[in-house]
C-alpha positions as CSV (number, residue, x, y, z in Angstrom):
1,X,99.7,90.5,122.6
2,X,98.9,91.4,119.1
3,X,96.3,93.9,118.5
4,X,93.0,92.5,117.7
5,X,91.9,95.3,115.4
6,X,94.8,95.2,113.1
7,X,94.8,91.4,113.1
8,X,90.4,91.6,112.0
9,X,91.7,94.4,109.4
10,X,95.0,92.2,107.8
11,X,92.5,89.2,107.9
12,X,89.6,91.0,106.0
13,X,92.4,92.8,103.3
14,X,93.8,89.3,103.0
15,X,90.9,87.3,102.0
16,X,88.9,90.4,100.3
17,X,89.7,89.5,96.7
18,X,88.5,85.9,97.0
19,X,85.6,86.5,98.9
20,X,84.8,89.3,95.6
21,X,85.3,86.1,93.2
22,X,83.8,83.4,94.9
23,X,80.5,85.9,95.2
24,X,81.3,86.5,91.6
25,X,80.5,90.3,92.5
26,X,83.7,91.1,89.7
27,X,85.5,89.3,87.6
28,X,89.3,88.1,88.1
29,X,90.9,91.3,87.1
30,X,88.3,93.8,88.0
31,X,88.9,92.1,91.5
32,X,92.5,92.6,91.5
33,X,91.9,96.1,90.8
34,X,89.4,96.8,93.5
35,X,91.7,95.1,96.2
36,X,94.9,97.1,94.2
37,X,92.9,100.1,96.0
38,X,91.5,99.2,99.2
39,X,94.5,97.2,100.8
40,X,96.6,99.9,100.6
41,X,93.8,101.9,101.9
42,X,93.6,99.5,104.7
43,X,97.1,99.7,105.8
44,X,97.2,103.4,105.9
45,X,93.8,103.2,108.2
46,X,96.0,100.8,110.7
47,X,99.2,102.7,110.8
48,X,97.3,105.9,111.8
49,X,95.8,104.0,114.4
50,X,99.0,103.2,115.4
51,X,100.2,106.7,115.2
52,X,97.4,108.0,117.0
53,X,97.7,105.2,120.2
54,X,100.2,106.3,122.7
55,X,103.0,104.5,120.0
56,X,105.8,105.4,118.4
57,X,106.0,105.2,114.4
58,X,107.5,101.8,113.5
59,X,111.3,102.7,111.9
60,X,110.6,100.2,109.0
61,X,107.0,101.3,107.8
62,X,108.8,103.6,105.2
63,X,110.9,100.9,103.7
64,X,108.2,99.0,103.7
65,X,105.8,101.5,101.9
66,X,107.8,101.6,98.8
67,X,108.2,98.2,98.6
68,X,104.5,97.9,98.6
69,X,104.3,100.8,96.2
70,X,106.8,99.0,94.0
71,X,105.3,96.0,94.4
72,X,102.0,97.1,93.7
73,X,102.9,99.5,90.3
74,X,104.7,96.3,89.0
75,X,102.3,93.6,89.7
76,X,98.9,95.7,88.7
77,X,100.8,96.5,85.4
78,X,101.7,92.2,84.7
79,X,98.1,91.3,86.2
80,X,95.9,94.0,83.7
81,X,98.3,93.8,80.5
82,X,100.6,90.7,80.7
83,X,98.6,87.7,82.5
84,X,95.6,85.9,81.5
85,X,93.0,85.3,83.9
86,X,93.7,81.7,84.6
87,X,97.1,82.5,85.5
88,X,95.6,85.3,87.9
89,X,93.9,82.7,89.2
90,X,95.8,80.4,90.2
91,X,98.2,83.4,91.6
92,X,95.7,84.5,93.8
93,X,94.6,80.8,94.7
94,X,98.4,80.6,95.4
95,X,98.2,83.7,97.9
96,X,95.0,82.4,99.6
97,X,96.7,79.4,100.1
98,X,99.7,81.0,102.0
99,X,97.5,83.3,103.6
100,X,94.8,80.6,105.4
101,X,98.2,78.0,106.0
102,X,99.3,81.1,107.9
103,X,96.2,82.3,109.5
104,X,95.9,78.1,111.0
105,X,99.7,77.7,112.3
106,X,100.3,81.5,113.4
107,X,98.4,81.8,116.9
């Protein structure tokens, strides 16, 4: 069974820029920016709660941690210098989308 914690956490660092828009607490970009910084935050919070539970290190978290360093260096320079803010839009409407589809058909 999956952990309930890290499930709460993925949910809230999934839906966090949204929530910052629809609140209009930030704009579009200043959004992206803020959620640039706190989901990696977030994931580095759950995998030392997985290191510290009587766990072994997942073998792929490295991989996976330059990808999303990659990903995240590539994207936040196209999203501040090279899109508009309608086309961040409808990116991020795009990834809520995906990410509420998933959160309904994944139990």
């Amino acid at each position: 069974m999956a952990n309930p914690k890290a499930s709460l956490c993925f949910s809230v660092a999934r839906f966090h820029t949204p929530l910052v828009i629809l609140m209009r607490w930030a704009n579009t970009k200043t959004a992206s920016v803020v959620s640039a910084l706190f989901i990696p935050a977030n994931s580095a919070s759950g995998l030392l709660g997985n290191i510290s539970a009587p766990r072994r290190f997942p073998a792929f978290a490295l991989p996976l941690a330059a990808a999303v360093g990659g990903g995240g260096t590539v994207g936040s320079h196209l999203g501040s210098r090279r899109f508009p803010h309608t086309t961040m839009k409808r990116l991020l409407a795009g990834v809520l989308v995906i990410a509420g589809f998933k959160r309904i058909v994944t139990p």
